[in-house]
N, C-alpha and C positions, 0 to 999 in steps of 0.2 A: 763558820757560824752555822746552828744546825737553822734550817728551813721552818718556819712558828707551824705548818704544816704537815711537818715531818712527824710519824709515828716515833715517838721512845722508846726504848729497849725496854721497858719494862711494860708498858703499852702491847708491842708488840709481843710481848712473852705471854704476858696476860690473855691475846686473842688467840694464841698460840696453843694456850692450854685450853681455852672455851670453845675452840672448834674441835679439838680433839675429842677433846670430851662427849661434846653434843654429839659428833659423828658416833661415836662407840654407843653410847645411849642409843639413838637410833636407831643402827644398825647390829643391836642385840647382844654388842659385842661384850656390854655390861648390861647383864640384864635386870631388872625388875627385882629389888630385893637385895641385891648385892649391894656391899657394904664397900665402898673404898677407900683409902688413906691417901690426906694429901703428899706423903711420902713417896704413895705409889705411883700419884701420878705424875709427880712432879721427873721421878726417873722414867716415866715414859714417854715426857716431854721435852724433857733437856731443860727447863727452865726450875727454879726453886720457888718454895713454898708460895711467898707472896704473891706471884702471877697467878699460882693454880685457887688460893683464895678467893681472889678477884672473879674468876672464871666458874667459881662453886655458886658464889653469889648470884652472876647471873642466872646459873642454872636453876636455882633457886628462886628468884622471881618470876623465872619460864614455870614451876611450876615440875621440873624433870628430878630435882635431887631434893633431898632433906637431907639439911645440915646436923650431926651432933658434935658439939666440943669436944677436943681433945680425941675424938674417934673417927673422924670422917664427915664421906657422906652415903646419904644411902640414897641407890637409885628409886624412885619413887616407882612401883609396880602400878600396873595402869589398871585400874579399878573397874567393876561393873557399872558406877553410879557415869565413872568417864565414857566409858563406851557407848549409852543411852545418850550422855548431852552430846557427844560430836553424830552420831548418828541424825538425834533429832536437828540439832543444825544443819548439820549438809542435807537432808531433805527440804529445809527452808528455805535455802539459798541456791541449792543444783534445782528442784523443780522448778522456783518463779524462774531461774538463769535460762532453764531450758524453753520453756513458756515464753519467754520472749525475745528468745534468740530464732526461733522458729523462721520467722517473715525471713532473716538472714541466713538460710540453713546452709544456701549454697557456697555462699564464702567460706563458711563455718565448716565444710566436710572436709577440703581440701587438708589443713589446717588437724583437725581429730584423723584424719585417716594417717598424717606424718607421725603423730602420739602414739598411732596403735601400730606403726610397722618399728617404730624405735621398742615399744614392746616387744614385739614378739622377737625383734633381733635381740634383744636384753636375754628374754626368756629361753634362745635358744641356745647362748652361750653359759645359762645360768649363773649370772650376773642378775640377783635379787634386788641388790640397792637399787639400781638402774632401772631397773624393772617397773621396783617402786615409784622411782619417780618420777620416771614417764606417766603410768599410770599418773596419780598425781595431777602431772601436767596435763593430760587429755581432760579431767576435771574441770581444771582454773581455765583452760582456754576456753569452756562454754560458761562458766560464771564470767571470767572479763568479756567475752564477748555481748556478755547483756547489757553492759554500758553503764552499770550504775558502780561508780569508784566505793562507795562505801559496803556495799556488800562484799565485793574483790576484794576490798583491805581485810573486810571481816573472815572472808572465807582463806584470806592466807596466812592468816594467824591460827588457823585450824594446822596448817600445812604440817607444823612438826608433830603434832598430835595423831596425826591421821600416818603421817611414813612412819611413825613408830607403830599404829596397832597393823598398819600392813605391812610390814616388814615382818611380825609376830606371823600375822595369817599364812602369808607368804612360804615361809621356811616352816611353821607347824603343822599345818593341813595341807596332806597330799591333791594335790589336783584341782586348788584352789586355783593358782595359777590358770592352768587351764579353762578352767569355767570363765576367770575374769575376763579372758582375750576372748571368747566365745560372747560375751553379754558386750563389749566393747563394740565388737564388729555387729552385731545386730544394733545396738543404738547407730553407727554408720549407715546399715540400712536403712533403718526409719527415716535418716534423712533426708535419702532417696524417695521415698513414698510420698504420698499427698494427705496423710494421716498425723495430724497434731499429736492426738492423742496417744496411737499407736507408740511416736518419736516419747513421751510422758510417760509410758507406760515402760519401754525398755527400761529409760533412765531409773526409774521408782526402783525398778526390781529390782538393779544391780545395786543400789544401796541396800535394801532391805537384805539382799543376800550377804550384801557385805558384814552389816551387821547380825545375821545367823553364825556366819564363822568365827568372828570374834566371840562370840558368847560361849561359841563351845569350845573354845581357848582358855575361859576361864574355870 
């Protein structure tokens, strides 16, 4: 008798092709524009059409593909209008996080400084994805550390929005890399200091810069 908690084979086929999927998205490996067939993916996955359906759909709701009948789907290119709203969000959410995570700085360095050495270990085997999400992660851990759950859930629904346009930055702009581990480790310093605003000031730039490079991506 199967388990009423046990995943289905087609359940499981279904998440099978939704994570594949979303990872390739992501990680550029289908990029922006590109047209695919649930043919294609379905022999990419080992599983048949009906899972890869199910898995469109989601992706679909995320807001990652557009569906056309009988043709596929298309990966949805990330747009100027997108890149303004996640920018203007994470400025709304990373400054009050950092503003009042301040008083807790010293827990809190401990913690970002293990984010930026999985960085630059990422960076130096040039492992992108990884890269990314460290990155990423050194983010969310100063938005969760401001204690309020509804911004945190708000700021990690950003999360696949934001490793797809840096994942883009990342592998597009030479020496972007570079610069991010360089504004990373100066926000570390701020911590260190006795300067609020100083620690407010790092954080600003490095999104502002972040959203300079994306723009000259499009």
């Amino acid at each position: 008798m199967t388990h009423p908690l046990a995943p289905t084979t087609a359940t499981s086929a279904a998440e099978r092709a939704y994570r594949h999927l979303k990872r390739s998205i992501l990680e550029q490996l289908y990029p922006g524009g590109q047209l695919v067939s649930e043919g294609e993916i379905a022999e990419a996955t080992g599983v048949s059409r009906t899972p890869v359906r199910e898995a469109l759909l989601r992706l679909e709701a995320e807001g990652l593909v557009r569906l056309y009948p009988k043709r596929g789907a298309l990966i949805r290119p990330v747009s100027a209008r997108e890149i303004t709203d996640v920018i203007e969000a994470r400025r709304l959410v990373e400054l009050h996080a950092a503003e009042r995570v301040w008083p807790r700085r010293a827990a809190l360095r401990a913690d970002l400084a293990a984010r930026l050495a999985e960085m630059r270990a990422a960076h130096a085997a040039g492992d992108l994805t990884t890269l990314m999400a460290a990155d990423r992660a050194f983010h969310a851990t100063v938005v969760d550390a401001a204690g309020n759950e509804i911004l945190a859930e708000l700021y990690q629904r950003l999360r696949d929005r934001q490793l797809r346009m840096g994942e883009a930055s990342f592998r597009l702009s030479p020496g972007w890399a570079e610069v991010a581990l360089t504004e990373h480790a100066a926000q570390l310093a701020a911590l260190d200091g006795d300067d609020p605003q100083r620690w407010l000031d790092t954080v600003a730039a490095h999104i502002d810069n972040a959203a300079t490079v994306l723009r000259t991506l499009r």
